[in-house]
RODO-2510 file (C-alpha; in nm, 4 decimals, decimal comma):
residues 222
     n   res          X          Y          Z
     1     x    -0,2128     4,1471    -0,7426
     2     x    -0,4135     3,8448    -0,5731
     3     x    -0,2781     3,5071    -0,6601
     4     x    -0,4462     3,1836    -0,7433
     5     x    -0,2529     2,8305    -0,6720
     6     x    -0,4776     2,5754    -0,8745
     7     x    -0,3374     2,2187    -0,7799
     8     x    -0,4537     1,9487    -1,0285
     9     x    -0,4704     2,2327    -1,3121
    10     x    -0,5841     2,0807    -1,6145
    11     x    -0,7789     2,1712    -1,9423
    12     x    -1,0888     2,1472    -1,8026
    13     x    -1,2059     2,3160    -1,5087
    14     x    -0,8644     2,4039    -1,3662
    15     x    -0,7899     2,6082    -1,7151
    16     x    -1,1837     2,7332    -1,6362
    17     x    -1,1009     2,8443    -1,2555
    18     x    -0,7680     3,0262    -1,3595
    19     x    -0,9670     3,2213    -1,6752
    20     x    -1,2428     3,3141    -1,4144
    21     x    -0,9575     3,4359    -1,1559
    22     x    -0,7652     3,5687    -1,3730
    23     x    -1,0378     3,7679    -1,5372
    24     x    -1,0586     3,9152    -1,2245
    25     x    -0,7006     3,9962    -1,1799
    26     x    -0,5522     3,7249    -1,0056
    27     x    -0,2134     3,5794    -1,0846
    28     x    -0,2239     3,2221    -1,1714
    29     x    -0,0195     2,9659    -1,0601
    30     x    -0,1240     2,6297    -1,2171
    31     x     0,0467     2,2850    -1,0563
    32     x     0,0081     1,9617    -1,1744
    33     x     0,2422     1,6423    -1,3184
    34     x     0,2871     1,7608    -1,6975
    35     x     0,5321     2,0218    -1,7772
    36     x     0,4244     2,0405    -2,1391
    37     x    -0,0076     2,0318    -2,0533
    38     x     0,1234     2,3240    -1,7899
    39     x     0,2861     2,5045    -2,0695
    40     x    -0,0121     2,4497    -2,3114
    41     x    -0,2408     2,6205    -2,0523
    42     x    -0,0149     2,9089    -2,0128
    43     x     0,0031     2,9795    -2,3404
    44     x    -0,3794     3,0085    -2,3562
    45     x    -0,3506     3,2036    -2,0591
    46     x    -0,1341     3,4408    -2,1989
    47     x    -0,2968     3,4485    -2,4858
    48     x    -0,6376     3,6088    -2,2789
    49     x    -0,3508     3,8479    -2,1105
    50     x    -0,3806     3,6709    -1,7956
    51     x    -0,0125     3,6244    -1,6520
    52     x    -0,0127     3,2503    -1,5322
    53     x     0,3359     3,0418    -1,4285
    54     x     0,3834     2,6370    -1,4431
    55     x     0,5011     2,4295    -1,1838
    56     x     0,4754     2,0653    -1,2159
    57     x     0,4736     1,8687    -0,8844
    58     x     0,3049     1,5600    -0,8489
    59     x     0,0324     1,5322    -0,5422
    60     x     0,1433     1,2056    -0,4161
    61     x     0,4973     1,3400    -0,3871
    62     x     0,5149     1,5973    -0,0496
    63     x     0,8328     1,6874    -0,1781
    64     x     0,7582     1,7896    -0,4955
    65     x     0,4593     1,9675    -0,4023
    66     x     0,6700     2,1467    -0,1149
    67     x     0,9253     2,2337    -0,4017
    68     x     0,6385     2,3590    -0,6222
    69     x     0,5105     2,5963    -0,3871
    70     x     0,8295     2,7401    -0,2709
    71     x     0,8131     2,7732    -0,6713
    72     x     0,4946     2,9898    -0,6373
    73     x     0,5966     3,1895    -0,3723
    74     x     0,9242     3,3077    -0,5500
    75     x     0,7223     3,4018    -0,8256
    76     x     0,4309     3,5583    -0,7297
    77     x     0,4565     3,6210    -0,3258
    78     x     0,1716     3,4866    -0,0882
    79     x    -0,0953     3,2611    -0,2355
    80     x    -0,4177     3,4366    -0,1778
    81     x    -0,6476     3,1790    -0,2574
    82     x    -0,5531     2,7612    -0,2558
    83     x    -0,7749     2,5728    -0,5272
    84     x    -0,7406     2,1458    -0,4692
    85     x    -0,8771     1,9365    -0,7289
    86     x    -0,6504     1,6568    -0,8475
    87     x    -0,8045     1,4498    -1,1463
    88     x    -0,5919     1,2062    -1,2750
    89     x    -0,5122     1,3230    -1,7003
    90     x    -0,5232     0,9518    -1,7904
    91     x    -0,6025     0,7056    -1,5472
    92     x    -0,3555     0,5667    -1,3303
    93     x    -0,3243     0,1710    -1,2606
    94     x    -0,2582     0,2239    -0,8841
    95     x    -0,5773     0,4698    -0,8546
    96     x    -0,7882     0,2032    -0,9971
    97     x    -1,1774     0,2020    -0,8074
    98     x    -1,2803    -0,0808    -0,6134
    99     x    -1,6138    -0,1257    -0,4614
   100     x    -1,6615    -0,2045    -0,0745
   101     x    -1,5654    -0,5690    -0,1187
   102     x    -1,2765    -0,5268    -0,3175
   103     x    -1,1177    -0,2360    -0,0822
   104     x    -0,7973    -0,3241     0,0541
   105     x    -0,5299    -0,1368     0,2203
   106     x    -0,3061    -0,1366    -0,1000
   107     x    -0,6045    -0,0070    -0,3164
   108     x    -0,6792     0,2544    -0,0442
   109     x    -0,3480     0,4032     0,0303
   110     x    -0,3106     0,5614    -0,3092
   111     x    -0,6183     0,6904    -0,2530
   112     x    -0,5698     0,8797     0,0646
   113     x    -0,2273     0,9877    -0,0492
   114     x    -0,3759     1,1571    -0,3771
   115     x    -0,6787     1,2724    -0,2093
   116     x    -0,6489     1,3775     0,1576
   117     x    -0,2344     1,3795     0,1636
   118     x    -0,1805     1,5840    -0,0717
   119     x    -0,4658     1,8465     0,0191
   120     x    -0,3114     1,8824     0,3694
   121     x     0,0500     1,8832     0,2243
   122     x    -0,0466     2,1864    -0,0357
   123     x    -0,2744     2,3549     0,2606
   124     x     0,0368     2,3379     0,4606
   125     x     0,2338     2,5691     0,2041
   126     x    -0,0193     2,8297     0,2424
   127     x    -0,2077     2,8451     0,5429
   128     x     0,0495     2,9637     0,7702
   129     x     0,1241     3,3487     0,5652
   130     x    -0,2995     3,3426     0,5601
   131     x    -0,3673     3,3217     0,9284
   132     x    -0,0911     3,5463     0,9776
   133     x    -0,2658     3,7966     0,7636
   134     x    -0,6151     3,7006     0,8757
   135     x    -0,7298     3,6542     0,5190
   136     x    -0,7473     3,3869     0,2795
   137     x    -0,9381     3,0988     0,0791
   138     x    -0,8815     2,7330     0,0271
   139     x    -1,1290     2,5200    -0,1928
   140     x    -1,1271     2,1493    -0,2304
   141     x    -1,2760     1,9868    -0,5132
   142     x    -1,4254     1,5888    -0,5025
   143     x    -1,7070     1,3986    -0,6655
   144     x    -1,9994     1,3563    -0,5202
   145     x    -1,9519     1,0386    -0,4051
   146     x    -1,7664     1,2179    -0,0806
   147     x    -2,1464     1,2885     0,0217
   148     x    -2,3349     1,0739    -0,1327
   149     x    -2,0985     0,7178    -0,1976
   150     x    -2,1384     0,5156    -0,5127
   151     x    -2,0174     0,1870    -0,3945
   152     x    -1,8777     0,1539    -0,7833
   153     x    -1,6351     0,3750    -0,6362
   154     x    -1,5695     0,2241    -0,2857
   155     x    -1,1825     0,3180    -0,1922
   156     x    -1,2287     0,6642    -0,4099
   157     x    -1,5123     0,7880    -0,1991
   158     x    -1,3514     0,6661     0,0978
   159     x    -1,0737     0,8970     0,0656
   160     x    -1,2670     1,2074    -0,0521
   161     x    -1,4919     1,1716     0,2658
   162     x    -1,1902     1,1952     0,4530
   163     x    -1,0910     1,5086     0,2742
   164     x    -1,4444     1,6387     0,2864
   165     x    -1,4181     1,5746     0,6364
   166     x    -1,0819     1,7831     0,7257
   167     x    -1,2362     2,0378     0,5101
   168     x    -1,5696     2,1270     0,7079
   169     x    -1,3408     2,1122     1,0323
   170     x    -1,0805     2,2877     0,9276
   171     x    -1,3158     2,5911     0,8079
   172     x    -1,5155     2,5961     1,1714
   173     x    -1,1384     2,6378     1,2771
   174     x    -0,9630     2,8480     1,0604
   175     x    -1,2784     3,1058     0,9960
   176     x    -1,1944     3,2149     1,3763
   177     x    -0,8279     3,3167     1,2111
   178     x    -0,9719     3,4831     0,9056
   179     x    -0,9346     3,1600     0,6649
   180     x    -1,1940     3,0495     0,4966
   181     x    -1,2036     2,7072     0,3445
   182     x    -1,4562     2,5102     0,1623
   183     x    -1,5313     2,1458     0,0414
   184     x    -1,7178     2,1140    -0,3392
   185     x    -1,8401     1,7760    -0,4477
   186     x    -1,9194     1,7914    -0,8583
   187     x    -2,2386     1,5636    -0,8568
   188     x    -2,2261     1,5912    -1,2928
   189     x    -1,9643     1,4872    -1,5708
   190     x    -1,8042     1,8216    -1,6635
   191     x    -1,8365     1,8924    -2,0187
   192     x    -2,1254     1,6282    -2,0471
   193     x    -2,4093     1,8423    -2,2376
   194     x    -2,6223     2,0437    -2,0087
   195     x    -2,5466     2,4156    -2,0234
   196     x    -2,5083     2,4399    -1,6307
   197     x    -2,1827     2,1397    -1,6739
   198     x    -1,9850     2,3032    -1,8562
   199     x    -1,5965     2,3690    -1,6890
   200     x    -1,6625     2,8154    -1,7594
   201     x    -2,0375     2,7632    -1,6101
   202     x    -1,9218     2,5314    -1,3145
   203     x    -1,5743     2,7946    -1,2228
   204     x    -1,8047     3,0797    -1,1606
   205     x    -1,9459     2,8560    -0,8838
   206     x    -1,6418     2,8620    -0,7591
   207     x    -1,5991     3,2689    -0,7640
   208     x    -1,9590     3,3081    -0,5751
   209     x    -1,7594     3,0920    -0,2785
   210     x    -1,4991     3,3090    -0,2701
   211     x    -1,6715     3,6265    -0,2932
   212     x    -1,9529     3,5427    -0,0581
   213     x    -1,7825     3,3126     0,2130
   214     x    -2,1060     3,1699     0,3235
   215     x    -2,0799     2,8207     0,3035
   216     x    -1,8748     2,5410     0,3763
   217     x    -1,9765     2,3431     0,1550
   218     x    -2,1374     2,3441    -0,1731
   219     x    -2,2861     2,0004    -0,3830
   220     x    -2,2410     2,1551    -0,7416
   221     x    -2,5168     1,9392    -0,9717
   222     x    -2,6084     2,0765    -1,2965
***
């Protein structure tokens, strides 16, 4: 069976992405900080008879993300396709926005590290068994303020550029290998009323990608 890696997995649109996989009979393997949200969301996995696995890793720590993978791979074999999209739960102090007058080198850092350091660290993990089988998918997930900046949300959109960046390069390179990867920017507030926001609408966006392969990028606004 395929296998999903969804990094950032929450109950939201990760729980979405890995019901629309898994629907579709993928394995799940869900990765983010909380051992007991993980647990919660493989319960309701379960529960659909989707067979899902927890392993908490936290992006702003290679190691642990390194350690979560070799997690996956025991588990379930090869990751099949990589999913990115790291939302803090409950809003961490040192990711605090700034806008372009306020950015500073210690408000940026954290930034890039969450962002654009941990997408190449989890990329890392599963890149190399893809090109070696000419096959496989990695989507990264920002706001839309990677395209289109907010200045609200100075340091945040300066590190999801960079990400969007590496992204659109990365699939001009790795397409020649059989790789595909792909940026989305979420220009809405998922869950926020219309129909076309909601996490189960928004996941199947995600499936066209995958299926179709088209497009390297894709500005999701509902």
């Amino acid at each position: 069976m395929p296998v999903i890696a969804i990094v950032g997995a929450g109950p939201g649109l990760g729980l979405s992405l890995a019901k629309t996989f898994g629907a579709q009979d993928f394995q799940v393997a869900l990765i983010s900080r909380s051992q007991q949200r993980l647990d919660g969301l493989v319960a309701q996995l379960d529960a659909a008879g989707i067979e899902a696995a927890a392993f908490p890793a936290d992006v702003r720590d290679p190691t642990s993300l390194v350690e979560a993978f070799d997690g996956v791979t025991d588990r379930f074999d090869a990751v099949d396709v990589l999913e990115f999209s790291p939302a803090p739960y409950r809003p961490a102090p040192e990711l605090a926005v700034a806008d372009p007058l306020e950015v500073t080198v210690a408000n940026l850092r954290p930034q890039i590290e969450y962002y654009l350091y941990g997408a190449v660290t989890a990329a890392q993990q599963v890149l190399p068994p893809m090109i070696d089988d000419e096959v496989g998918t990695l989507l990264f997930t920002t706001g839309a303020g990677s395209v289109t900046p907010h200045p609200r949300m100075g340091n945040v959109n300066a590190a999801a550029a960079a990400l969007r960046s590496w992204v659109l390069d990365l699939n001009q390179v790795a397409a020649e290998l059989g790789v595909y990867a792909a940026h989305v920017a979420i220009n809405t507030g998922i869950g926020s009323g219309p129909p076309d926001a909601e996490a189960d609408v928004i996941a199947k966006a995600y499936w066209d990608l995958y299926v179709r392969r088209d497009r390297a990028e894709l500005v999701y606004t509902a």
